[in-house]
C-alpha positions in Angstrom: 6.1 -29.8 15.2 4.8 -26.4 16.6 8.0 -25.9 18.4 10.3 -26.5 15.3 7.7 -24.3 13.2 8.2 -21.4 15.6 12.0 -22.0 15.8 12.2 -21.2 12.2 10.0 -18.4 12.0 12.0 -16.8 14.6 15.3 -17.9 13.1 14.4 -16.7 9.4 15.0 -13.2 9.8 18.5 -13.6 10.7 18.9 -15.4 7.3 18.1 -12.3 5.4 20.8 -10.2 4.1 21.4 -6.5 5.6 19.8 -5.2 2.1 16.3 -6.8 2.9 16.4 -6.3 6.6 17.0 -2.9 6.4 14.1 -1.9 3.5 11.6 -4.5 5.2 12.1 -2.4 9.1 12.2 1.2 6.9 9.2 0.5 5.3 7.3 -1.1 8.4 8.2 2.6 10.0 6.8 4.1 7.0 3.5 2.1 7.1 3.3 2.2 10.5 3.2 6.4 10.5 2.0 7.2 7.3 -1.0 4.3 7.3 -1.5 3.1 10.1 -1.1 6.1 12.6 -3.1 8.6 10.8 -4.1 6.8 7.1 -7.6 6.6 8.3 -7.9 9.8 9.6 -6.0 12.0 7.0 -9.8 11.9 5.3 -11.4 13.0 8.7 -8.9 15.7 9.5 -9.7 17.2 5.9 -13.4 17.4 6.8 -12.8 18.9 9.9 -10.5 21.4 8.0 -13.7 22.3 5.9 -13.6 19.7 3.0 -16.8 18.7 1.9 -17.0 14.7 0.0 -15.9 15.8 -3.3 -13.4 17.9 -2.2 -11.7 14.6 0.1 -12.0 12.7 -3.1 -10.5 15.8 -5.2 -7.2 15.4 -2.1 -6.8 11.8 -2.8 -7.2 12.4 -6.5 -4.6 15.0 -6.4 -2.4 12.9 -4.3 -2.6 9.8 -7.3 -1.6 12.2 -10.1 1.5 13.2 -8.9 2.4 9.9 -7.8 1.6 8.7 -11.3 3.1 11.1 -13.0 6.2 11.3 -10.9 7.0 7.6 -11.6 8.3 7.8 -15.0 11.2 10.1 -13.2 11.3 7.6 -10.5 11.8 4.4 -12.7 14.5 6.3 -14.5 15.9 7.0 -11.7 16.2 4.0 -10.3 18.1 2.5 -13.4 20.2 5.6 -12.8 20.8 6.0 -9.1 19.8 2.8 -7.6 17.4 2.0 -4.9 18.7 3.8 -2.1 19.0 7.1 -3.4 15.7 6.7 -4.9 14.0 6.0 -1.4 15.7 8.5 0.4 14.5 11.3 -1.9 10.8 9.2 -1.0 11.7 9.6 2.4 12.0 13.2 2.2 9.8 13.9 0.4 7.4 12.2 3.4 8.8 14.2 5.6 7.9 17.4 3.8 3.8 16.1 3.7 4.5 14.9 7.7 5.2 19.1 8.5 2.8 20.7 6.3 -0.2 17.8 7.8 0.9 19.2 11.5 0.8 22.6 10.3 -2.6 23.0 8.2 -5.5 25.4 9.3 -7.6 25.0 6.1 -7.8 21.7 4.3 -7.0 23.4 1.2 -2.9 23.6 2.5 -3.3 19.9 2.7 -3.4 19.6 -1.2 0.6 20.1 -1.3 0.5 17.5 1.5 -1.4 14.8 0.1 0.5 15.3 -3.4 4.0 14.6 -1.6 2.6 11.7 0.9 2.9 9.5 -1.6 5.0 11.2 -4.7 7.3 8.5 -4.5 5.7 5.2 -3.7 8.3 3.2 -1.3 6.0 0.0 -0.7 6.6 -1.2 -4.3 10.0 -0.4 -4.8 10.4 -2.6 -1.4 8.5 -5.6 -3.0 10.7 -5.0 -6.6 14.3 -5.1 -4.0 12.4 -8.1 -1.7 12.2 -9.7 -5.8 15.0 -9.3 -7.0 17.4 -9.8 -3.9 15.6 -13.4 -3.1 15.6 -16.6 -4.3 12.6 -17.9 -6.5 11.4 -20.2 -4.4 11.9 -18.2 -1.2 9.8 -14.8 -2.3 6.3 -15.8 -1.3 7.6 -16.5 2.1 10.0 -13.0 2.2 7.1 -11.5 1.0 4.9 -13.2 3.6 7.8 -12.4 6.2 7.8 -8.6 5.2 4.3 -8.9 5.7 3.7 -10.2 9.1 6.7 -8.1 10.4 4.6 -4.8 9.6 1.9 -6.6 11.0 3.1 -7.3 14.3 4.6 -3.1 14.0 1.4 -2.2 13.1 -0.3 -3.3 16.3 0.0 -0.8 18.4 -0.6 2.3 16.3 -4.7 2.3 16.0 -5.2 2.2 19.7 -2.3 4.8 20.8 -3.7 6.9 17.7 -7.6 6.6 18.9 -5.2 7.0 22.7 -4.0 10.4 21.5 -6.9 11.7 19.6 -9.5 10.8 22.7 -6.8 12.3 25.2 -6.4 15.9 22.7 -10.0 16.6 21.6 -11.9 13.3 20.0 -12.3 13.2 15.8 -11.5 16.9 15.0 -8.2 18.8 13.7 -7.4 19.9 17.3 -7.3 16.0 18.3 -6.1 14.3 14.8 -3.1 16.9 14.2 -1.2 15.5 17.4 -0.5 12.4 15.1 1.2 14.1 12.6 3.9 15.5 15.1 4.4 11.8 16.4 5.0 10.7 12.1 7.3 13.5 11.8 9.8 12.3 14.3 9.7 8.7 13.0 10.2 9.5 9.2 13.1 11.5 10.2 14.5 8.5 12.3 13.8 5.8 8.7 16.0 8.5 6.9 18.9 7.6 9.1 18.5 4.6 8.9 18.4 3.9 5.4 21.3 6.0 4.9 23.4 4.4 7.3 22.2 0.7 7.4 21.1 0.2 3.4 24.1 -0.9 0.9 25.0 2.0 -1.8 26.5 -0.4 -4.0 23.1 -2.1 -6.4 24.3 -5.1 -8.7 21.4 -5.1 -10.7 21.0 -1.8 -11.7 24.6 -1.1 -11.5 24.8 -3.4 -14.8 21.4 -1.2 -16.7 22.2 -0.2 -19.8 21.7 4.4 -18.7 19.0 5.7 -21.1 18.4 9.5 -21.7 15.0 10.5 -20.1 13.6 10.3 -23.3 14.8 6.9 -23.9 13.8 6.1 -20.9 10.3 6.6 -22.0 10.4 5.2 -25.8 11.7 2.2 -24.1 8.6 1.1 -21.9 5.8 0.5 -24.9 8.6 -1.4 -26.2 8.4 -3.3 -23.5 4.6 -3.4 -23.4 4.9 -5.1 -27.5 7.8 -7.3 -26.4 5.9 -8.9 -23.1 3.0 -11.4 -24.3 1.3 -10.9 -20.7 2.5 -7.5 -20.2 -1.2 -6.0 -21.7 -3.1 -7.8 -19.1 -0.9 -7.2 -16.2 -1.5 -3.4 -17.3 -4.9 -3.9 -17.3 -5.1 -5.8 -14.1 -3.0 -3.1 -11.9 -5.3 -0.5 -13.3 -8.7 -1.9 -12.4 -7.1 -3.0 -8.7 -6.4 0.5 -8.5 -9.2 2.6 -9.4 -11.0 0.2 -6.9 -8.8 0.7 -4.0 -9.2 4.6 -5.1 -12.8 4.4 -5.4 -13.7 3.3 -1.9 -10.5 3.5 0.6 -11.2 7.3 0.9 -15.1 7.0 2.1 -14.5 3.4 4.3 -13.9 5.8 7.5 -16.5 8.2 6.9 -18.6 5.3 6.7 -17.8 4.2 9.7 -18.1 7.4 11.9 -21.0 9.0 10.0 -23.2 5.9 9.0 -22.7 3.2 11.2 -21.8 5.3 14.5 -18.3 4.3 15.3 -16.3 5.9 18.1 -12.3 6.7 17.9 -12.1 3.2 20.2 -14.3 1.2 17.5 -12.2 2.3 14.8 -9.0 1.5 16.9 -10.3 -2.2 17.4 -11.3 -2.9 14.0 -7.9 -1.7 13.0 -6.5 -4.0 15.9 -8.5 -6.6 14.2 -7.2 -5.9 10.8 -3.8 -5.7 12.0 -3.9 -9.3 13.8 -4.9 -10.5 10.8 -2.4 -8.9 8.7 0.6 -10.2 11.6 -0.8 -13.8 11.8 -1.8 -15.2 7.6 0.5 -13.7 5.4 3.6 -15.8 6.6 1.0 -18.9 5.5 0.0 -16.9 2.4 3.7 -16.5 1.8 4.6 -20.4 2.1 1.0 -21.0 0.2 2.1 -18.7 -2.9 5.4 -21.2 -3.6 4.4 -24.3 -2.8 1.2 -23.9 -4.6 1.7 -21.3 -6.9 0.9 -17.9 -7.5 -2.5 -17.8 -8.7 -4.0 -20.8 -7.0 -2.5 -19.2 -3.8 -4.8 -15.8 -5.1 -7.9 -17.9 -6.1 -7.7 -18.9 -2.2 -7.6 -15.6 -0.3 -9.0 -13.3 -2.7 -13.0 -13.9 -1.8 -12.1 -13.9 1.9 -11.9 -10.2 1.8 -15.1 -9.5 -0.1 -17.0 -11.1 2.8 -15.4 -8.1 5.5 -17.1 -5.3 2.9 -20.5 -7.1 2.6 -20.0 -7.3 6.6 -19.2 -3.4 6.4 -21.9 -2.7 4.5 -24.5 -5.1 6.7 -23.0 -4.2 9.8 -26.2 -3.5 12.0 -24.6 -2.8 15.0 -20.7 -0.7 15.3 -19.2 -4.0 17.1 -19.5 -5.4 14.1 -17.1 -3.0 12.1 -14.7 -5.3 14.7 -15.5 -8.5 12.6 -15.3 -6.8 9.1 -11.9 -5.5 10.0 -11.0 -9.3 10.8 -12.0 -10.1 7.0 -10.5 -7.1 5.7 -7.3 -8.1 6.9 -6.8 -10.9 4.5 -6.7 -8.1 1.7 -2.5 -8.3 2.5 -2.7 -11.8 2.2 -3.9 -12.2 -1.0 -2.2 -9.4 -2.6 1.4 -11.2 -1.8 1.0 -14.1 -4.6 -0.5 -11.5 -7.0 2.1 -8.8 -6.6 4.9 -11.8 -6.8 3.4 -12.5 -9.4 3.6 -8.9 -10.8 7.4 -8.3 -10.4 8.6 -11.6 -11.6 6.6 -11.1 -15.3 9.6 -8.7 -16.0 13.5 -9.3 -15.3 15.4 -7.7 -12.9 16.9 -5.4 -15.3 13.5 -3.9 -16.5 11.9 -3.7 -13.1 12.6 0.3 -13.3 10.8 0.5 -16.7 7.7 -2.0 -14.9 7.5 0.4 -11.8 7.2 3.1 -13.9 4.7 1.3 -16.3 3.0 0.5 -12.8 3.0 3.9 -11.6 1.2 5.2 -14.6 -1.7 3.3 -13.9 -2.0 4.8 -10.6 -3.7 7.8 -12.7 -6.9 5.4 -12.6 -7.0 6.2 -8.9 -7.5 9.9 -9.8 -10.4 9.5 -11.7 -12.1 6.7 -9.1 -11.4 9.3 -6.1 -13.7 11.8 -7.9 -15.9 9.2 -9.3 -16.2 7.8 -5.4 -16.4 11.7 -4.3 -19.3 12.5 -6.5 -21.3 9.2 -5.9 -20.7 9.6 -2.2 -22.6 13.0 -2.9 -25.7 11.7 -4.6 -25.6 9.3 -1.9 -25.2 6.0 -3.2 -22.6 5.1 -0.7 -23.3 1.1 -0.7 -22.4 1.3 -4.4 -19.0 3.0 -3.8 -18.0 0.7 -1.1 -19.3 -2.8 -3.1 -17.9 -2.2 -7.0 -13.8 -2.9 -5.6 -15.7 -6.4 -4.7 -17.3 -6.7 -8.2 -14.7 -5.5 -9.8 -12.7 -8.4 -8.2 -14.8 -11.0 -8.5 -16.3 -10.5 -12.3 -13.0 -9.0 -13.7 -9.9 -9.6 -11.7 -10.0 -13.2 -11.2 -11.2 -14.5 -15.2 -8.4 -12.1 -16.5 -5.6 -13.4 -14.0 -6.4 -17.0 -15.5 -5.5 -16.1 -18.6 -2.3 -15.3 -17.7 0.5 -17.7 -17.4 3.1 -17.7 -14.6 6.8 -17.3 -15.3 9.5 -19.7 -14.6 12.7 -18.9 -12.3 14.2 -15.4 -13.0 
């Protein structure tokens, strides 16, 4: 039974078209040098640049309005242009925020950095092609798949990064900007490879009716009145936003500055998370359609609350290890939920919904400087618990209400 289990997982990939192969390695690079590599230190690097807490809130902040605004171009542009041009202008546009990170002597020329890291958001337009290129009953498990690949990517880059920044100076620009050289030459490499490997030719948006810009934009409240569920599923993406936005930011500064952890602490617990991120989401996957979407969520969504009570707690920095362990299941749960997401919508509107979806981003602005200025008066235990109340109070009653779509 074990053997036959791991024949499959092993054989699945080669199942998957070239489309899905290619955006599921591309983005796995991405992740791995953008998040992975230096995500948890971009906040560290600005401090030792001369930020002060609001002013690392005020980057982040920064960063989420020009994401949010920049999607309403972006879904038009991908009913225009397709997918591929879409993330290749993303790509470069990393690329850009990779040179200027490596080059900064003041955090304030990391501003134009952190607004171009993530102007155009690659992960979900991944998920919307993973959606729309699978079959129904197959997209919990691709997006388990997708998951666990990154996962088992991913495990390498907290140790070589706490490696490199040990090796070049320990948790201060001189030994964090090393990174940023090493994501430079890998974002290059996932430009040409999407533009060689990914197919130009897009079926589904090949067949979208092309609105004006303006269209464009009269057309998504008129999606918004047309989709019963589509007012909660705005509601829902903007609280899980402005709560990954309120706390994500300070979670590292915690770490070093509260509970004492050391560049080899914070590689572990990202080892942790990472492990745990490579191992459940293939079950979350395969959980998500035999179960269903929500049930699958009202599973794995408390897991993660206990890894920031842990965080909180932790008396001791070997215990950051077991919170990132926790933690990790925060991938898990959000594959039924974000299934869940891009299937309320056809394939047709998925342009108008990212763009819908980027919007709500903006909540992230305001919970960066919310999280900056509470961080400042010091109540740091509130910023890193209200994501988990937030969850548990709001998130999960809404998501009940909501009913999940058939086959599309």
């Amino acid at each position: 039974m074990i053997k036959s289990a791991v024949k499959n997982l092993t054989e699945f990939p080669k199942r998957l078209n070239r489309r899905i192969k290619t955006i599921i390695v591309s983005t796995g690079l991405l992740n791995w040098s953008q998040q992975q590599l230096t995500g948890q230190y971009n906040q560290l690097y600005a401090r030792s640049l001369g930020a002060n807490s609001f002013e690392v809130g005020l980057l982040n902040g920064l960063s989420y309005a020009t994401s949010s605004l920049a999607s309403l171009i972006v879904g038009w542009l991908i009913e225009q242009k397709g997918y591929k041009r879409v993330v290749l202008l993303g790509v470069i546009c990393s690329i850009t925020s990779a040179a200027l990170f490596a080059s900064a002597f003041k955090w304030w020329v990391l501003i134009p950095a952190f607004m171009l890291m993530n102007i155009i958001r690659i992960m979900p337009i991944t998920d919307i092609i993973i959606v729309t290129y699978t079959p129904f009953k197959q997209r919990g498990l691709v997006m388990g798949f997708s998951r666990s690949f990154w996962g088992i990517l991913n495990l390498s880059a907290p140790l070589f990064a706490a490696w490199m920044i040990t090796i070049f100076g320990g948790i201060k620009a001189q030994g964090i900007r090393p990174l940023y050289y090493v994501q430079l030459i890998l974002i290059l490499f996932v430009f040409f490879l999407v533009a060689f490997r990914y197919p130009s030719r897009e079926p589904f948006t090949e067949k979208m009716k092309k609105l004006s810009i303006y269209e464009f934009i009269r057309s998504l409240k008129e999606l918004i009145v047309r989709n019963k569920s589509a007012k909660k599923w705005v509601m829902l993406r903007y609280i899980s936003f402005f709560s990954m936005g309120v706390s994500m930011p300070f979670i590292p500064i915690w770490m070093v500055e509260e509970k004492g952890a050391t560049p080899y602490i914070l590689g572990l617990r990202s080892t942790a998370y990472t492990i745990v991120s490579m191992i459940a989401p293939i079950l979350a996957g395969k959980l998500t359609d035999k179960l269903g979407r929500k049930k699958a969520y009202y599973i794995l969504s408390p897991i993660t609350y206990i890894g920031v009570i842990i965080l909180i707690l932790a008396p001791k920095p070997e215990y950051l290890i077991l919170s990132g362990i926790f933690s990790g299941f925060q991938v898990t749960s959000f594959i039924p939920f974000i299934t869940m997401f891009w299937e309320s919508v056809s394939a047709e509107e998925r342009g108008k919904w990212y763009a819908i979806e980027g919007l709500l981003t903006s909540s992230m602005i305001m919970s960066g400087i919310v999280g900056g200025i509470m961080w400042q008066l010091g109540l740091m235990v509130q910023v890193l618990i209200l994501p988990v109340l937030l969850g548990a109070l709001v998130m999960i009653p809404l998501l009940s209400t909501i009913p999940e779509v058939d086959e599309n």
